[in-house]
N, C-alpha and C positions, 0 to 999 in steps of 0.2 A: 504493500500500500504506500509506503513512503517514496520506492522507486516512483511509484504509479505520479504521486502527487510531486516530485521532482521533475519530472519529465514533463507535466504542464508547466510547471513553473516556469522552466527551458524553454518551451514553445511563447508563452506569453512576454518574454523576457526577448526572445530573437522578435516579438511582434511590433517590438517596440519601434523597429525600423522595417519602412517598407522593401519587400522583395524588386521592387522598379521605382527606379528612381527619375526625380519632376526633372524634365528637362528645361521647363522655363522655358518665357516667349522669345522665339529665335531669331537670329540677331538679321537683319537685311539690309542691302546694298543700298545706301541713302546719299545722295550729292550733301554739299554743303549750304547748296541754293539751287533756285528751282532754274533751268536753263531760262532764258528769255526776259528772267525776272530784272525789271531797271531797279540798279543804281543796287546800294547795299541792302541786304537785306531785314526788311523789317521780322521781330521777332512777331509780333500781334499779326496774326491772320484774321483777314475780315470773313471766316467762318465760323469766329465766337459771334458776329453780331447778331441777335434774331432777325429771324426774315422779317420780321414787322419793320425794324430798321433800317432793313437793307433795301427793302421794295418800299418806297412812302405812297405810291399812286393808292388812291380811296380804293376805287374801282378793283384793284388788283389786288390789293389788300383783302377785300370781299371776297372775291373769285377763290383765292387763296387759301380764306381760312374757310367757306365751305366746302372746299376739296379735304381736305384734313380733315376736317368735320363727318364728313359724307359718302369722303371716293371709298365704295368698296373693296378696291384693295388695301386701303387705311383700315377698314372694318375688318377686315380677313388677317392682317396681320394683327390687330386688338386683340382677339380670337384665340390667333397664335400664342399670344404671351398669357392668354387666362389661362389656356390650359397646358401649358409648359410650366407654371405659376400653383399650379394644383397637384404638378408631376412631381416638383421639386418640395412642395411643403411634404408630401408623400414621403420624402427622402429621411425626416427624422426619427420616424421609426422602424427604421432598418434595422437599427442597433436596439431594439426594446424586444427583451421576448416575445415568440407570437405564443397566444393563447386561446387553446379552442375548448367550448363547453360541448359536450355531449352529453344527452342523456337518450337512455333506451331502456323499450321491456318489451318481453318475447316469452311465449313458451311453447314448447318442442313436445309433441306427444310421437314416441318412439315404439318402433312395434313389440308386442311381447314376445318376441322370438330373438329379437334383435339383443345385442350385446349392455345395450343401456337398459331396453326396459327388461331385462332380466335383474339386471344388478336391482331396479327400483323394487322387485317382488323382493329379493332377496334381503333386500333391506329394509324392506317392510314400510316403507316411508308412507302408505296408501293411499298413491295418486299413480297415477299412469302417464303424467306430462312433470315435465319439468318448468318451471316461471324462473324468470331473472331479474333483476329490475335494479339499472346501472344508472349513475349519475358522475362524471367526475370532470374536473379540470383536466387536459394536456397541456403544459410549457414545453416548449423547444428555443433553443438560444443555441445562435452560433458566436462564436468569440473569432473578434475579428482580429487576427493573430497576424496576416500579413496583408492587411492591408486591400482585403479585396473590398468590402462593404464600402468602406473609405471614397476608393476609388471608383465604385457605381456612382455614389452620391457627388462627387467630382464630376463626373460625365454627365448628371442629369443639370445640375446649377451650371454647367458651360450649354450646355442647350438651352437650358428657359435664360440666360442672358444673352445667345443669338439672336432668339428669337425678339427680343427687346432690340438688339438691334437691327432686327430685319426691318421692324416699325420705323425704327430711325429712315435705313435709307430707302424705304418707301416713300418718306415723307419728304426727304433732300431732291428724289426724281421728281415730284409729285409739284412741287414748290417751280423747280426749276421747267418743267412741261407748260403749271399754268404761264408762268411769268413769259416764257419763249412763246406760248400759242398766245398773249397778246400783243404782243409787240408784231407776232406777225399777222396780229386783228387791225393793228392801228398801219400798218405796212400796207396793206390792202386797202384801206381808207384812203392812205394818201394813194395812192396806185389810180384808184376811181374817180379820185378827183382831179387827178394830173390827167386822165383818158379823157373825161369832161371837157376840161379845160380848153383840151387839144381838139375834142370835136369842136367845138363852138368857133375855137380859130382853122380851122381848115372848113369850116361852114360857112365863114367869114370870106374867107381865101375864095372859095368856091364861085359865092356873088359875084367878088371883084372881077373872076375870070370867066364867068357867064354874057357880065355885062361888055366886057373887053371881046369877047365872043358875038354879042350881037351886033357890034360897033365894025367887027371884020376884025379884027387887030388878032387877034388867036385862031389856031384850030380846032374843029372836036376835039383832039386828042390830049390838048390841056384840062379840056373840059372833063375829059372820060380818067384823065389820069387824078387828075384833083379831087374826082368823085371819087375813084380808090381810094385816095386817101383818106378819103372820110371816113369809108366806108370800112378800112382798115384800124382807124380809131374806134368806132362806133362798138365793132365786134370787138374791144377789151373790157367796154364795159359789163353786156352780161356775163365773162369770161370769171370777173374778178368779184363781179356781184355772186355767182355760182361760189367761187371759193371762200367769201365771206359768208357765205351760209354753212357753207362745210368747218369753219373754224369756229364759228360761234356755236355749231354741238356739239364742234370737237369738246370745246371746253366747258360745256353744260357739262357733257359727260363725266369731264375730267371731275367738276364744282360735285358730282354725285346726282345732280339733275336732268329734267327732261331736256330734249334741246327745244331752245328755243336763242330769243335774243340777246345779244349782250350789251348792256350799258354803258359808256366810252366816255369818260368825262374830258378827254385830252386829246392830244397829236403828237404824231412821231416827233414833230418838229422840237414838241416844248420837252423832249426827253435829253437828255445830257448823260453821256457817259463819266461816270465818276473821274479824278484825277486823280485820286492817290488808292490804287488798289492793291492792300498791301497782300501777297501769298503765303507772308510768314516765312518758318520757317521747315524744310521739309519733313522733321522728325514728327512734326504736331501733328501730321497726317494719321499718325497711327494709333489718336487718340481723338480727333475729328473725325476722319473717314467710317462711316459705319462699317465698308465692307470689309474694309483692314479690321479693326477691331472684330468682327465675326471670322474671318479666319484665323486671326490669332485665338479666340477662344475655340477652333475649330481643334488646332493645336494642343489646345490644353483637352478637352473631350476624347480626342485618338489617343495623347499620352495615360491619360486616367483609363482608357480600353486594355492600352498593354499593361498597365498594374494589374487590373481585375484577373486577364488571362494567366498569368505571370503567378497570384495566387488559387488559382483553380488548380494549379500542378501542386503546390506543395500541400502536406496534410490540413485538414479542417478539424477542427475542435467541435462538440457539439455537446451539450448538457439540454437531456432532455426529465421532464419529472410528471408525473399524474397522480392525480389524486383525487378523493371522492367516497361515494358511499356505493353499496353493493352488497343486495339480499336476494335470497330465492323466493319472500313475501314478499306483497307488495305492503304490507301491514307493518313489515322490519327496516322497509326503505331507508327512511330519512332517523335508525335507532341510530343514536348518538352515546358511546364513540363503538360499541360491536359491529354495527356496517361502516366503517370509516377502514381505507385501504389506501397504502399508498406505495408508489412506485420512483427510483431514481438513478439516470445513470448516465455516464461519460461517455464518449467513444470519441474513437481520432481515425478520420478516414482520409486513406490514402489510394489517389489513382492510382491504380497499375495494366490493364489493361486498355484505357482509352486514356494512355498519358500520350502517345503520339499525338492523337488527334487534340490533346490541348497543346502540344507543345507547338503542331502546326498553326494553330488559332493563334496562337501567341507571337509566331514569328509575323503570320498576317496581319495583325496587328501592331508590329512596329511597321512592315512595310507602309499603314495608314498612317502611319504617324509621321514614317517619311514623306508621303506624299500631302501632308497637311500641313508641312514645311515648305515644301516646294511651292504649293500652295498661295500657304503667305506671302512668302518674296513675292509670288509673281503678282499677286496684291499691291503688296509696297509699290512693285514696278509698274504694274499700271496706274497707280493712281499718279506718280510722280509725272509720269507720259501725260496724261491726261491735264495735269496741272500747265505742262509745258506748252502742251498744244493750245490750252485756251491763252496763255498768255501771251503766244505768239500771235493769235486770230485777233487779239485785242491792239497790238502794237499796230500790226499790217494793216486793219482794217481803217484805224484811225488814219494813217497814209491816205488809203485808198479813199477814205471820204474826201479828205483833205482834195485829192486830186479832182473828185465826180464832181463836188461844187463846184469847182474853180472849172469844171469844162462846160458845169450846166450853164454858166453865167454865161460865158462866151458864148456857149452856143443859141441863150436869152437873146443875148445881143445881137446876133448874127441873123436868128431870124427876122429881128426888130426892122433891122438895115434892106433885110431881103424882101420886106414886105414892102417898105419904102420905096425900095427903088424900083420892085414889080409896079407900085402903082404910078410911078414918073416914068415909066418906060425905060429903066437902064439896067433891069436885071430879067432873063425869064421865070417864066412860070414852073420850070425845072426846076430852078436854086430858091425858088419859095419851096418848094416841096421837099426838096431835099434837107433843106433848113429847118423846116416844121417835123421830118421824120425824127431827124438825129435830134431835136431839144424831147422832143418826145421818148427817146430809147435812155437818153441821160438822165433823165428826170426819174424815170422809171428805177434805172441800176443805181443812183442815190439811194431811192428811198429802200430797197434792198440793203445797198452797203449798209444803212443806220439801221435798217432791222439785225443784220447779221451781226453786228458790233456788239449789241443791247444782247442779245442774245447769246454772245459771245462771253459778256461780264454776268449771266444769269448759269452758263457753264462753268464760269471759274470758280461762282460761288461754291456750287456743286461739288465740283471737283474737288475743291478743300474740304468739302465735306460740310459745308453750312444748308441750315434750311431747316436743322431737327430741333433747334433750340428756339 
């Protein structure tokens, strides 16, 4: 009995340290600054600011926070985290003996020929059945000696904290969807009003060279080309009125509602790209970035897989005890303490025929563990890409507006001059019309550039991983 009780002591004593040891969150390839990023780098990433602050438009702001509110993918991932939330409170009593109540009563009438009912004649007992009538507790408890329990409960809290941040970057796309699907609501507004503008001036144009047409001065064919051109105006409006209906469900959708309208308090025009967009510093990402952050806990979940596997090879401890009452009356049942019975014992089990097949599980689970590594980096690594790319779409674009204005003007100007001189006779009806297409095609890829810009600073946001606070 001493050996017996030494030899736990031994196992509880080696439990004190787990069989697999925490590898901890694995170290990945990080720059010192984000490529593209101007000037030194700020440590403050403007994806601490809440989106509330970082988008001030009313209208967007709305749009916004009933998406969050509504979009049922926000509601499906809530879901996620209840009951991942219900799986992990589960987890405390792992470690609490299970205890099950049974109770039962039976009786057995055995034949008289048979081996029982001969004994009952024999014994005289004068009944021809036998009655039972059981009550009792069963306890079983496993002692967690290397660390397998531990390590289940480790794998279930790094899942209900994925799942938490699943919500998160549901909510950074979600943010950044609506914000991009209005900008390219208010893109399309200016779009139909630049198409307007342009029919009305080649409607204009048209008069002039009608009237110049019945005077002799022209041919049909300025008349017939002038009328294309109208006519080539004319077909952008319902083109872009079509996709202004498809963007305004788009983002009903998004907002969780029916499609319908959406309310525009603004223009692309009155929008300004921020100046100071700070990206931080790169290491923050893996503490902003939802999806970094979930594969790093993805990480700790595969490593807490190989503890559990890793203690399924070595022996288990188990103390099991019953206890209770038990009579062959039902009238002696519940005699206190002659029906009272009780039951208790140790065991240590040891695989030995299905240790391959843990030993193989076990290696399968570190290869997951390697691949939850590889994983993460490639996390880290996209998110750093993605940081880059928006910072560069934000530098070039600004150029690129810079350049679209300064051509739309000239080319304001150019038609200005070509209409002029169309109506003093010193230019044709060609260089009207070629002047009227191009201020139109400029006008146009402007208002593009400043949506893609806008859209461009609602990715960065993203990308650093703002939008969940």
């Amino acid at each position: 009995m001493k050996t017996y009780i030494y030899g736990l002591a031994l196992l509880v004593t080696l439990g004190a340290c787990n069989v697999s040891k925490n590898i901890g969150t694995p170290k990945a390839a990080l720059p010192d600054t984000f490529r593209h990023a101007a000037g030194a780098a700020d440590t403050t990433s403007i994806a601490v600011v809440q989106w509330k602050n970082f988008f001030t438009d009313p209208t967007l702001q709305t749009l916004i926070d009933s998406a969050i509110e509504r979009n049922y993918d926000m509601q499906e991932a809530v879901k996620n985290i209840e009951a991942s939330r219900l799986l992990f409170k589960q987890t405390k009593w792992n470690n609490v003996p299970q205890v099950d109540l049974t109770v039962s009563a039976n009786t057995s009438r055995y034949s008289d020929n048979s081996l029982n009912g001969l004994s009952l004649k024999q014994y005289g007992l004068g009944t021809n059945h036998i009655e039972d009538y059981t009550a009792y507790l069963d306890l079983s408890w496993e002692a967690d000696i290397w660390g397998r329990i531990k390590n289940q409960n480790k794998a279930v809290l790094a899942q209900y904290l994925q799942t938490i941040e699943a919500k998160k970057a549901v909510q950074t796309s979600l943010v950044a969807n609506v914000s991009q699907g209005y900008y390219n609501l208010l893109m399309l507004d200016e779009q139909i009003k630049i198409a307007r503008s342009n029919v009305r001036l080649n409607d204009s144009t048209l008069n002039i060279i009608k009237l110049q047409y019945n005077s002799g001065q022209v041919t049909s064919l300025a008349v017939e080309q002038q009328q294309a051109q109208l006519q080539a105006a004319q077909q952008l409006i319902p083109q872009f009125e079509q996709n202004i209906a498809i963007q305004e469900d788009a983002l009903s959708i998004l907002a969780g509602k029916l499609p319908g309208n959406i309310t525009r308090t603004g223009e692309l025009d009155q929008y300004e790209v921020p100046v100071n967009l700070s990206a931080g510093v790169p290491s923050a990402l893996l503490t902003n970035r939802p999806d970094v952050k979930s594969a790093e806990l993805a990480v700790m979940q595969a490593d807490a897989n190989v503890g559990t596997n890793k203690a399924a090879m070595y022996p288990a401890l188990r103390i099991t005890a019953s206890g209770g009452t038990d009579a062959f009356r039902a009238s002696d049942w519940f005699k206190v303490p002659s029906s009272l019975f009780g039951i208790a014992a140790a065991s240590i089990v040891q695989p030995l025929l299905d240790h391959k097949e843990l030993s193989t599980q076990y290696k399968v689970a570190e290869t997951n563990r390697e691949k939850s590594v590889l994983q993460f980096r490639q996390s880290v690594l996209n998110a750093v890409g993605e940081v880059s790319d928006a910072l560069v779409k934000i530098e070039k674009l600004k150029q690129q507006q810079a350049i679209a204005a300064d051509r739309v003007a000239t080319l304001n100007k150019a038609t200005t001059n070509a209409n002029l001189l169309f109506k003093n006779g010193l230019a044709t009806y060609l260089e009207v019309i070629t002047a009227q297409s191009n201020v139109l095609q400029s006008q146009l890829e402007l208002a593009t550039i400043k949506r893609d810009e806008l859209s461009a600073v609602s990715d960065l946001y993203r990308s650093l991983g703002g939008g969940w606070r």
